[in-house]
C-alpha positions as CSV (number, residue, x, y, z in Angstrom):
1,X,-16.6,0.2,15.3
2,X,-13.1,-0.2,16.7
3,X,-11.6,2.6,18.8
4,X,-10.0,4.9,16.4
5,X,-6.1,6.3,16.6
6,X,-5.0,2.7,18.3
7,X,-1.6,2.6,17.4
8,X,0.0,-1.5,17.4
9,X,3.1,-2.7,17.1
10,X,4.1,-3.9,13.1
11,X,6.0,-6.7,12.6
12,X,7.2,-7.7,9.3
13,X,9.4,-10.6,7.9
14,X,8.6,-11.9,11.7
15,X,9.1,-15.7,11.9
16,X,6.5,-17.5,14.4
17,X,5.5,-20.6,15.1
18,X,2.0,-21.8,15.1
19,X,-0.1,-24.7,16.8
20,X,-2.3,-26.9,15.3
21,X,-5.1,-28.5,17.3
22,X,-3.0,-32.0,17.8
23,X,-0.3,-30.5,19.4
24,X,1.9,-30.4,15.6
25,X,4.2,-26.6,14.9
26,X,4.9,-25.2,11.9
27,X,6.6,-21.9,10.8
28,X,5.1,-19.4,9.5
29,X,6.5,-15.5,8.0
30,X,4.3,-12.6,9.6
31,X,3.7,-8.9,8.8
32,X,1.4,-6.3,9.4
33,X,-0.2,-5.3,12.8
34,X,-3.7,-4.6,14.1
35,X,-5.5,-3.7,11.3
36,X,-3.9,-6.1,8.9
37,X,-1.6,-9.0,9.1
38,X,-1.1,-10.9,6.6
39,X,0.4,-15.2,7.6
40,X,2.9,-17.4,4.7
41,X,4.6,-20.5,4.8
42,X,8.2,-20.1,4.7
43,X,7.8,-21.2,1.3
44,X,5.3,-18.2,0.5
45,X,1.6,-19.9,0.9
46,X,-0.9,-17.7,2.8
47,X,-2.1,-18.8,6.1
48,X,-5.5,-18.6,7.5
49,X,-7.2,-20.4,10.7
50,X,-10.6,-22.4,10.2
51,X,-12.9,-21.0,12.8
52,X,-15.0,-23.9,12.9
53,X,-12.0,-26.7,13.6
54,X,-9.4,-24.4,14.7
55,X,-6.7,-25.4,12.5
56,X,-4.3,-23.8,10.1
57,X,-4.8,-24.2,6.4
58,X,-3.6,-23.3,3.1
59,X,-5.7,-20.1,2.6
60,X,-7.8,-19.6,-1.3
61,X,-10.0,-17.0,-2.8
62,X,-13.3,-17.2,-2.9
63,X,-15.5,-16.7,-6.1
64,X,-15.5,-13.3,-6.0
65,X,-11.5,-12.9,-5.5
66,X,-12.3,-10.7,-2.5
67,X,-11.9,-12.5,0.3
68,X,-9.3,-15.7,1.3
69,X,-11.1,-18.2,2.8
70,X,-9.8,-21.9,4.5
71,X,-9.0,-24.5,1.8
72,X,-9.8,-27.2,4.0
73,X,-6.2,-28.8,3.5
74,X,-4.5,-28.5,7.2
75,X,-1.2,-27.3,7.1
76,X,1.1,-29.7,7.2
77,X,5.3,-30.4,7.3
78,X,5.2,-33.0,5.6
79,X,3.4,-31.9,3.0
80,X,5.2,-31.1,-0.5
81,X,4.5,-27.4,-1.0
82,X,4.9,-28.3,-4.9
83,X,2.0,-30.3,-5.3
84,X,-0.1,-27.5,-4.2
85,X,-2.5,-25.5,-7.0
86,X,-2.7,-22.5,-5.2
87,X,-0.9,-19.5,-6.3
88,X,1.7,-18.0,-3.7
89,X,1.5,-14.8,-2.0
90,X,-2.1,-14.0,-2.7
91,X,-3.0,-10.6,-1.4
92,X,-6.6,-9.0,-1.8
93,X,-6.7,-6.1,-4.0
94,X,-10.2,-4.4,-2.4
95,X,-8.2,-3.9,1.5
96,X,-6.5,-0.1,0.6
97,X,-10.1,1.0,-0.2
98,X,-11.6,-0.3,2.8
99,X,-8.6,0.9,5.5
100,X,-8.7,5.0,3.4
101,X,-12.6,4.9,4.2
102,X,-12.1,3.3,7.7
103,X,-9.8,6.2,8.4
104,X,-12.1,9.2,6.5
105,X,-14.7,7.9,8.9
106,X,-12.9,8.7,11.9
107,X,-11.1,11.9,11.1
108,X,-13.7,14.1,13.3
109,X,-13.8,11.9,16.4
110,X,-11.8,12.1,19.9
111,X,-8.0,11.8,19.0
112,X,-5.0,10.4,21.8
113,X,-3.6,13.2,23.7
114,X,-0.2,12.3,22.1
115,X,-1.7,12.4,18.6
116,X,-3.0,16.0,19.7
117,X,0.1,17.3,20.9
118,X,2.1,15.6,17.4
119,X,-0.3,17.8,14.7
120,X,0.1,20.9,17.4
121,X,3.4,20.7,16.7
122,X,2.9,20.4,12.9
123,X,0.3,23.2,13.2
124,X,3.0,25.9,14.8
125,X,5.6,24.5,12.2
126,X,3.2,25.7,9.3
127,X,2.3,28.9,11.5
128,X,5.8,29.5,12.2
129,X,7.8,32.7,9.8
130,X,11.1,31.4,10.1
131,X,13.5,32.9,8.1
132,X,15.8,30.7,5.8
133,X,18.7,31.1,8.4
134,X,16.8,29.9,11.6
135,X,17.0,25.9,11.8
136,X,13.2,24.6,12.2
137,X,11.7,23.5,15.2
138,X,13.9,25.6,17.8
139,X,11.7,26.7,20.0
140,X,11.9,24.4,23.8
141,X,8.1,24.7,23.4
142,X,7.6,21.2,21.6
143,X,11.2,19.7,22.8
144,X,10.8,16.1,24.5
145,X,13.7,16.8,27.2
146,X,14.4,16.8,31.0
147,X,12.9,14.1,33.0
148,X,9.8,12.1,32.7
149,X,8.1,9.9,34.7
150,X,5.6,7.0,34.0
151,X,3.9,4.3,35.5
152,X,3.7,0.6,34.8
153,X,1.2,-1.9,35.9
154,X,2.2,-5.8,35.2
155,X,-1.4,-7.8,34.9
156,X,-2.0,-11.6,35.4
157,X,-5.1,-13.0,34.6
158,X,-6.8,-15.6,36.7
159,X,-6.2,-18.3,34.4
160,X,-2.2,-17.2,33.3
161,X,-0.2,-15.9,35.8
162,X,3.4,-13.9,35.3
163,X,6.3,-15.9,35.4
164,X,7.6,-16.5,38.7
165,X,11.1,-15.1,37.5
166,X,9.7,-11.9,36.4
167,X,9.9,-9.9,39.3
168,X,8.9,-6.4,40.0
169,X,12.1,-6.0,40.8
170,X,12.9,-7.2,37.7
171,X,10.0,-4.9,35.9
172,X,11.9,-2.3,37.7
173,X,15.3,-2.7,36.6
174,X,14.0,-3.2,32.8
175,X,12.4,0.2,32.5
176,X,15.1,2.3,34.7
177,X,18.4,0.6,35.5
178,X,21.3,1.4,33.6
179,X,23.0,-1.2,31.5
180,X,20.6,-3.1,32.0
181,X,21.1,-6.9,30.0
182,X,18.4,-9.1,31.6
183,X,16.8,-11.6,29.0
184,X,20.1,-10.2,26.3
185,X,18.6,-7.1,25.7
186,X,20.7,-3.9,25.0
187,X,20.5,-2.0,27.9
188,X,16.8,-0.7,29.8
189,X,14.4,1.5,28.5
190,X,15.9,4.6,29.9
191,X,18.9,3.7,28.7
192,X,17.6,3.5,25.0
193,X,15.7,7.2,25.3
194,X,18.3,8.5,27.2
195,X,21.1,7.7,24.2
196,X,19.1,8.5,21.4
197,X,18.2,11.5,23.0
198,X,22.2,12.3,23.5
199,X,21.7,12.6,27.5
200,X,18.2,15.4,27.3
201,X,15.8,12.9,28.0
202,X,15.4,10.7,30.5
203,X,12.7,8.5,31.0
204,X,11.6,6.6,34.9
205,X,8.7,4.6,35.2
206,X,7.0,3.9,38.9
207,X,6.6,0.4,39.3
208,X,2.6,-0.7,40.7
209,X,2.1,-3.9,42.4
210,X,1.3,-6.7,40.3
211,X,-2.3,-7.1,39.7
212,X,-4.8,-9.7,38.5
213,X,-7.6,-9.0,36.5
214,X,-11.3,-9.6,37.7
215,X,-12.0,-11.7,34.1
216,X,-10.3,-14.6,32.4
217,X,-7.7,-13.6,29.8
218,X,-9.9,-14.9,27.0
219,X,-12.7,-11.9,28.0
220,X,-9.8,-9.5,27.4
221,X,-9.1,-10.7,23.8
222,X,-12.4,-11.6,22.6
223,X,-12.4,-10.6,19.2
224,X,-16.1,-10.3,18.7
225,X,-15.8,-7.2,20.6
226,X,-14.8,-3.9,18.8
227,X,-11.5,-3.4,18.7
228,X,-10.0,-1.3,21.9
229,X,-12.1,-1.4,24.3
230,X,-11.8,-4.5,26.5
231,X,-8.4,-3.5,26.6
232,X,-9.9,0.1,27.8
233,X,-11.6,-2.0,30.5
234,X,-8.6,-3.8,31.8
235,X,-6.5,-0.6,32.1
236,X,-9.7,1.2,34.0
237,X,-9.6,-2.4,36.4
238,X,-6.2,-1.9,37.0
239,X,-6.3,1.7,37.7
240,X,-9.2,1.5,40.0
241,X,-7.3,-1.0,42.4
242,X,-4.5,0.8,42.8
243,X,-6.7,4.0,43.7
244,X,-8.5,1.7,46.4
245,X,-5.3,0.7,48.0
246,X,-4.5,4.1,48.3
247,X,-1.3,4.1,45.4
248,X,0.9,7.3,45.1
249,X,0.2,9.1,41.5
250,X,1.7,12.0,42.9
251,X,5.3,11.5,41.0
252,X,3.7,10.7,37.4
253,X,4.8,13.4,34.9
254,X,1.8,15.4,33.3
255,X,2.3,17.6,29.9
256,X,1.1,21.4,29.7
257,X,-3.1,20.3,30.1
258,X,-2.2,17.9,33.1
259,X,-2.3,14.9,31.2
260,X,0.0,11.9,32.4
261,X,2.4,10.9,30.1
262,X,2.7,7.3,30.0
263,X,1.0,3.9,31.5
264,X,2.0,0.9,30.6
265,X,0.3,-1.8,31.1
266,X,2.2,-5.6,30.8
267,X,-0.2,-7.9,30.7
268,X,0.7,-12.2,31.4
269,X,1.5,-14.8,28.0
270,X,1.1,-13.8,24.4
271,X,-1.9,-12.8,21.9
272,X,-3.6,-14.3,19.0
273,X,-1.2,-13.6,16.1
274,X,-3.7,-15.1,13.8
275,X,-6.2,-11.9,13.1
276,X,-7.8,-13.4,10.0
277,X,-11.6,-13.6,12.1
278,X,-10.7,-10.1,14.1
279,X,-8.4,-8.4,16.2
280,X,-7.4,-10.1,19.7
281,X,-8.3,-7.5,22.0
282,X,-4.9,-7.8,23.8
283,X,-2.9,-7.0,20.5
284,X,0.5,-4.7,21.6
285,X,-0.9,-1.3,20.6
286,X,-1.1,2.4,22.1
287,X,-4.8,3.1,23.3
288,X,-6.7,6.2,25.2
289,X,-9.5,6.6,27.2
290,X,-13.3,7.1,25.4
291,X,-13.7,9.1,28.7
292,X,-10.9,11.4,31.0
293,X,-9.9,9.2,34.0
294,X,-9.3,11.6,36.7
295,X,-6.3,10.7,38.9
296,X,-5.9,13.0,40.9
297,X,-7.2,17.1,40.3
298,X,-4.4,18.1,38.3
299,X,-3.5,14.3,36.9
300,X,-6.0,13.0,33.9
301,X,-5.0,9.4,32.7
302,X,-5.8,8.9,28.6
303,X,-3.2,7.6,27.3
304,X,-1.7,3.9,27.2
305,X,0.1,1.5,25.5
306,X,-0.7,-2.6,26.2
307,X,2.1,-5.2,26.1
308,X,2.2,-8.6,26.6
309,X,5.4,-10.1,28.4
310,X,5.2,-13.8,27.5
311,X,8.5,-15.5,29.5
312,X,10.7,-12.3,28.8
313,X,11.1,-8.6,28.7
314,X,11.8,-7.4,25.3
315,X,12.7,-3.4,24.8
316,X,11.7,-3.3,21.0
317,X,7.6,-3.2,21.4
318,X,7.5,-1.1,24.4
319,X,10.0,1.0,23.1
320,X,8.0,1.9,20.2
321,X,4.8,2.3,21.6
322,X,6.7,4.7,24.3
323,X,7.6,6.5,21.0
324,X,4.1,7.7,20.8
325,X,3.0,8.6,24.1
326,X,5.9,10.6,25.7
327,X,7.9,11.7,22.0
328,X,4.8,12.4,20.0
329,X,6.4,10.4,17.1
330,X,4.2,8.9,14.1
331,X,4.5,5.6,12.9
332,X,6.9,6.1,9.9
333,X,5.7,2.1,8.9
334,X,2.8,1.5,6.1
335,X,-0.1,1.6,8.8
336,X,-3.1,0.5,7.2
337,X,-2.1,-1.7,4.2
338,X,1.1,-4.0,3.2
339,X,2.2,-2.5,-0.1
340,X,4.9,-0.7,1.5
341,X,8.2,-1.2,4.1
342,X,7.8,2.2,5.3
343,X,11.7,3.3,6.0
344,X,12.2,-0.6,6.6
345,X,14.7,-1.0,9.7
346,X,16.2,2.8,10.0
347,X,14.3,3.6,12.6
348,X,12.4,2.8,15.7
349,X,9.0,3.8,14.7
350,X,9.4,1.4,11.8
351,X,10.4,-2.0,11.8
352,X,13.7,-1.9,13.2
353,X,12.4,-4.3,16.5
354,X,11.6,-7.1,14.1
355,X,15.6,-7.1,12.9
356,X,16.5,-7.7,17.1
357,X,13.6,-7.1,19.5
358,X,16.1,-7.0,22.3
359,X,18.3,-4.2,20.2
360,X,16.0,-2.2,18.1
361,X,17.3,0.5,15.8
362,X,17.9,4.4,16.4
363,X,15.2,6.8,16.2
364,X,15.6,8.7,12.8
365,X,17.3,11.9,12.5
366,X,13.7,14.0,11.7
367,X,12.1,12.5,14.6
368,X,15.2,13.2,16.8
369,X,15.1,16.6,15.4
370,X,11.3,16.9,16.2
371,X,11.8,16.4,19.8
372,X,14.7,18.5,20.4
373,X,17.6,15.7,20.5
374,X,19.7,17.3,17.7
375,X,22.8,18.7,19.4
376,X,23.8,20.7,15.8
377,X,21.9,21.2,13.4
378,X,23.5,23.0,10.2
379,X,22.2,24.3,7.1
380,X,23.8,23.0,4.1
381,X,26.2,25.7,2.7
382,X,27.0,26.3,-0.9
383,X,30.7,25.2,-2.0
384,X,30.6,24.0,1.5
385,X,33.4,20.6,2.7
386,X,31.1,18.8,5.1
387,X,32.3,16.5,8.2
388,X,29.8,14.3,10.2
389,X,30.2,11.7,12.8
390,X,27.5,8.9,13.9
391,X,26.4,8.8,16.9
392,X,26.7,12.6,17.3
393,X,23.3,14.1,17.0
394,X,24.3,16.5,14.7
395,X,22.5,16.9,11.5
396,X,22.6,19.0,8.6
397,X,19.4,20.4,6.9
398,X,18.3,21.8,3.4
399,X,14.9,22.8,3.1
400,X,12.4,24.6,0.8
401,X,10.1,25.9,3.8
402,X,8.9,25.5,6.9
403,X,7.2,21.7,5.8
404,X,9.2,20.1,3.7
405,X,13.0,20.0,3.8
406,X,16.2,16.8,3.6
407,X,17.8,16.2,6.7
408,X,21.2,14.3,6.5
409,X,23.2,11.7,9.2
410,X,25.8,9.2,9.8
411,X,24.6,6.1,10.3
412,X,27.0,3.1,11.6
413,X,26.6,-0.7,12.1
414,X,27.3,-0.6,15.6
415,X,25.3,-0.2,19.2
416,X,21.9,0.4,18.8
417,X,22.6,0.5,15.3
418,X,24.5,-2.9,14.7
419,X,21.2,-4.7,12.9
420,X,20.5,-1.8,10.0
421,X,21.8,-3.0,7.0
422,X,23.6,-0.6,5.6
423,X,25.6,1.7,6.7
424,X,26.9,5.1,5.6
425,X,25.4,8.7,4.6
426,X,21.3,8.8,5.5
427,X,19.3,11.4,3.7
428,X,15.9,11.6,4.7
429,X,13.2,13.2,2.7
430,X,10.8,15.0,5.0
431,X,6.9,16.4,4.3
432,X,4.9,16.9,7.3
433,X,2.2,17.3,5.1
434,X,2.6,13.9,3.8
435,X,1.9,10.2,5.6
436,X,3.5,7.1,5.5
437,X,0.9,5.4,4.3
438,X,0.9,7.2,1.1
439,X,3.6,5.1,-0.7
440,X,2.8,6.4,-4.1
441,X,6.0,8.9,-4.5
442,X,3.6,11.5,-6.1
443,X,3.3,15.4,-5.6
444,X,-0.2,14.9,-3.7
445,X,0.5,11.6,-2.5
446,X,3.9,10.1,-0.5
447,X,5.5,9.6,3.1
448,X,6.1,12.2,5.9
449,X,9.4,10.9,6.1
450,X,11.3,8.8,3.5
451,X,14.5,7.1,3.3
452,X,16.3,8.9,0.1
453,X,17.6,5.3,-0.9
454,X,21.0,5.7,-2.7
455,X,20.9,2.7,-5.2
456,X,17.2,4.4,-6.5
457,X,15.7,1.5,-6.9
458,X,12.7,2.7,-3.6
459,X,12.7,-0.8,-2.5
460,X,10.7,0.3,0.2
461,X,8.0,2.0,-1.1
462,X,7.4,-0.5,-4.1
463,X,7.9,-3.4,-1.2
464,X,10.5,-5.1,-3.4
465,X,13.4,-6.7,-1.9
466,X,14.0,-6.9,2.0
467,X,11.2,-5.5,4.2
468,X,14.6,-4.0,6.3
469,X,16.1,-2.3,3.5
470,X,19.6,-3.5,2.1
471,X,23.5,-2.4,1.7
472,X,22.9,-0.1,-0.8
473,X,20.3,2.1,0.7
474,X,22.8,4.5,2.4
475,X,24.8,6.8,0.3
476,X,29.1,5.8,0.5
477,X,32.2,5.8,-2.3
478,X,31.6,2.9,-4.0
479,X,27.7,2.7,-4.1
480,X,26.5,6.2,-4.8
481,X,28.4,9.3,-3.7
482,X,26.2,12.1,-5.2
483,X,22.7,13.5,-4.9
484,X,21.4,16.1,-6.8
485,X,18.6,17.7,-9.1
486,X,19.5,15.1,-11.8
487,X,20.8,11.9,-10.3
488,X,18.8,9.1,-9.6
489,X,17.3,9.5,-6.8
490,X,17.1,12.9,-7.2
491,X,17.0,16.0,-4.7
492,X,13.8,17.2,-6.1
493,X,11.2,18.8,-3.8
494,X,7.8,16.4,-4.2
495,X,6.1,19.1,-6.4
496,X,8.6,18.5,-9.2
497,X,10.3,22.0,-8.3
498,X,14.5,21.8,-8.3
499,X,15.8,22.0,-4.5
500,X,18.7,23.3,-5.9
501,X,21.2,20.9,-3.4
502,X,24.0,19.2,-4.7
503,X,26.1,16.4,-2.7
504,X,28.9,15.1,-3.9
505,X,32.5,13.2,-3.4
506,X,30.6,11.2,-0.6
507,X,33.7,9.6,1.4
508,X,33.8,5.5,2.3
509,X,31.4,4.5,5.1
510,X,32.9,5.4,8.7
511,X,32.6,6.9,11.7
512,X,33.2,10.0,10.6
513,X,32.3,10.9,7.1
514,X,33.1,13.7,4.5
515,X,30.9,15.1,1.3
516,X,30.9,18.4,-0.7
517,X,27.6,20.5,-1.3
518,X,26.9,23.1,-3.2
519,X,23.3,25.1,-3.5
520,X,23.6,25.6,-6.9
């Protein structure tokens, strides 16, 4: 079985291009991410790879309808789309199933450290008897702030070696120096954690000599191997050599049970994108040790994330994968399955790095909120003439207890914003009982955290439309200025109960913003 609680990069509406055999490209439209990708033509025709020639063809069901299998026609430009007989966008209907019982299989075994320390928090939040004055989640117990420092370890195999233009001092200045803009990207990755976290977190990572690996790349991603754990093996190689030259893990940042942090491991070239016959064992993703690794008596190494570099450094992967193992965040992106966008491209733990992998999207206001980055957060008044700024960290909250409340920002087209598409007032619907992979919008069923989109339509939970979202997703004058009990989409808790909250006379989309509420 494959390792369990791997967390990998998604990608959706990602355009690639694929290699035939005979040296011929093609385009092709990607989403999904280790458990589940899913290949089309621009024009919309599923994509699968022949294992026995190694080229790309038109994929077709089999008898049964329950598996996509090669056509035999190779893929093709010059080949008129129209005078094919297959039917576009097939998808399998069977795949949900199998992903719920893969994840009820697993639900008893050895979790990530970071996946620990995330339902903790949600443990203490249930636990908690906060009174309906007190904002949520104040206590500097679960906060993500002050500094923190990881380690990274760049990997060449014998058979692909790094670029000669990436450096360690290049490494070095993408994770740590500010302003960074090598390769066009928006800054380093300190610089993106230490502006969405308004200036309380700030993130260094120790830069390890370059290693090779003792294996070719191709043992690495061989996907006959369950899912994990060659990775598992490179990370232990790499780990290993720097304890035998006598490497420094003295500076690495530990939580409250003496467990690092973060290692990052970025390893030479790219990965398989095609994951139709398995998983390439290299895939981007956040991984942990079967067993502790003992760095030092009061280190333990168990979590990871793995990244391939390619020719360039790129914040948006890393960045999310750092998500998980130093913020604790979730994915808020349809994990297991494609029949949702998640919240599309409004946050980082989404698919915002598929809009600009050098630029990717804000973290969310409930995440930021989770880990202690709100600088106000106010509860919604009754007959109350509201002001909020983007950029700000300041958030106002309504909630019906300790789980389930609407938190409410500003967001603008601009900075590490400048790709979301829309821009104006973002409520987001919050359930930490609930998991975005549940897209289903029931009371027993829907997402942690959901984008209240303004023009009703949840685009991104019935993936209709743009996987990103669209303009009319964010509440302004002149789309939708008003929320309540009755509107559409309504301020409703998820069991059907009236929240009682009532936004109205939502100003145009700026800066700074004004709206009226009213508990009514």
């Amino acid at each position: 079985m494959d390792k369990p609680y791997i967390k990998s990069f998604p990608f959706a509406g990602r355009q690639l291009a694929f290699s035939q055999p005979d040296g011929n490209s093609f385009d092709v439209i990607g989403w999904g991410n280790h458990h589940y990708t899913i290949f089309e033509t621009v024009d919309g025709f599923r994509v699968i790879k022949d294992q026995y020639t190694g080229t790309y063809q038109y994929a077709r069901l089999n008898e049964t309808s329950d598996k996509l299998i090669p056509s035999g026609i190779i893929l093709d430009k010059e080949r008129e789309a129209t005078n094919l007989s297959f039917a576009k966008n097939l998808r399998l209907i069977h795949e949900k199933q199998k992903q719920d019982d893969f994840i009820n299989s697993v639900d008893s075994l050895v979790k990530p450290r970071w996946l620990q320390r995330y339902e903790q928090i949600n443990a203490d939040q249930i636990s908690s008897n906060l009174s309906d004055s007190a904002p949520l989640l104040d206590s500097d117990k679960h906060h993500v702030v002050g500094d923190i420092v990881g380690l990274c370890i760049v990997v060449a195999f014998p058979d692909e070696s790094i670029p000669s233009f990436i450096t360690t001092s290049e490494v070095d200045d993408f994770f740590n120096l500010r302003g960074y803009t090598g390769f066009g990207n928006n800054g380093s990755v300190c610089d993106y954690f230490l502006e969405n976290s308004d200036g309380k977190l700030k993130y260094k990572n120790v830069i390890a000599p370059y290693y090779t690996a003792k294996q070719n790349k191709s043992y690495y991603s061989d996907k006959t191997q369950p899912y994990g754990t060659r990775s598992e093996e490179l990370v232990i190689e790499a780990l290993e050599y720097l304890e035998l030259n006598d490497f420094n893990f003295s500076s690495l940042s530990v939580d409250d049970e003496n467990y690092v942090h973060a290692i990052s491991i970025l390893y030479a070239g790219d990965f398989d994108h095609d994951t139709q016959l398995g998983v390439d064992g290299l895939f981007p993703h956040t991984g942990y040790f079967s067993k502790e690794y003992m760095l030092s008596p009061e280190k333990i190494a168990n979590d990871y994330i793995v990244v391939n570099i390619s020719d360039q450094l790129l914040l948006g992967t890393i960045c999310h994968e750092t998500g998980h193992l130093i913020c604790n965040f979730p994915d808020l992106y349809d994990e297991f399955k494609p029949p949702s966008f998640g919240v599309g491209a409004f946050c980082l733990m989404s698919n915002s790095l598929d809009i600009d992998d050098k630029n990717p999207s804000q973290v969310c206001a409930y995440l930021k909120y989770r880990a202690g980055w709100s600088n106000n957060i106010l509860n919604v008044e009754e007959d109350s003439n509201l002001v909020i700024q983007s950029g700000t960290n300041n958030f106002y909250i309504h909630r019906k207890n300790e789980r389930e409340y609407f938190i409410i920002e500003n967001r603008q087209q601009s900075g590490r914003d400048k790709n979301i598409p829309s821009a104006g007032i973002a409520i987001w619907h919050v359930d930490i009982d609930g998991s975005n992979n549940h897209e289903q919008m029931t009371a027993k069923y829907h997402f942690e955290c959901s984008l209240v989109q303004a023009d009703g339509r949840y685009d991104l939970e019935k993936k209709q439309g743009n996987w990103e979202g669209d303009a009319t997703d964010l509440f302004y004058a002149g789309n939708n200025d008003q929320f309540n009990d009755n509107t559409t989409p309504d301020s409703r808790w998820w069991d059907g109960t009236l929240s009682n909250l009532e936004i109205y006379d939502i100003t145009n989309s700026s800066v700074k913003m004004g709206f009226k509420a009213r508990i009514s």
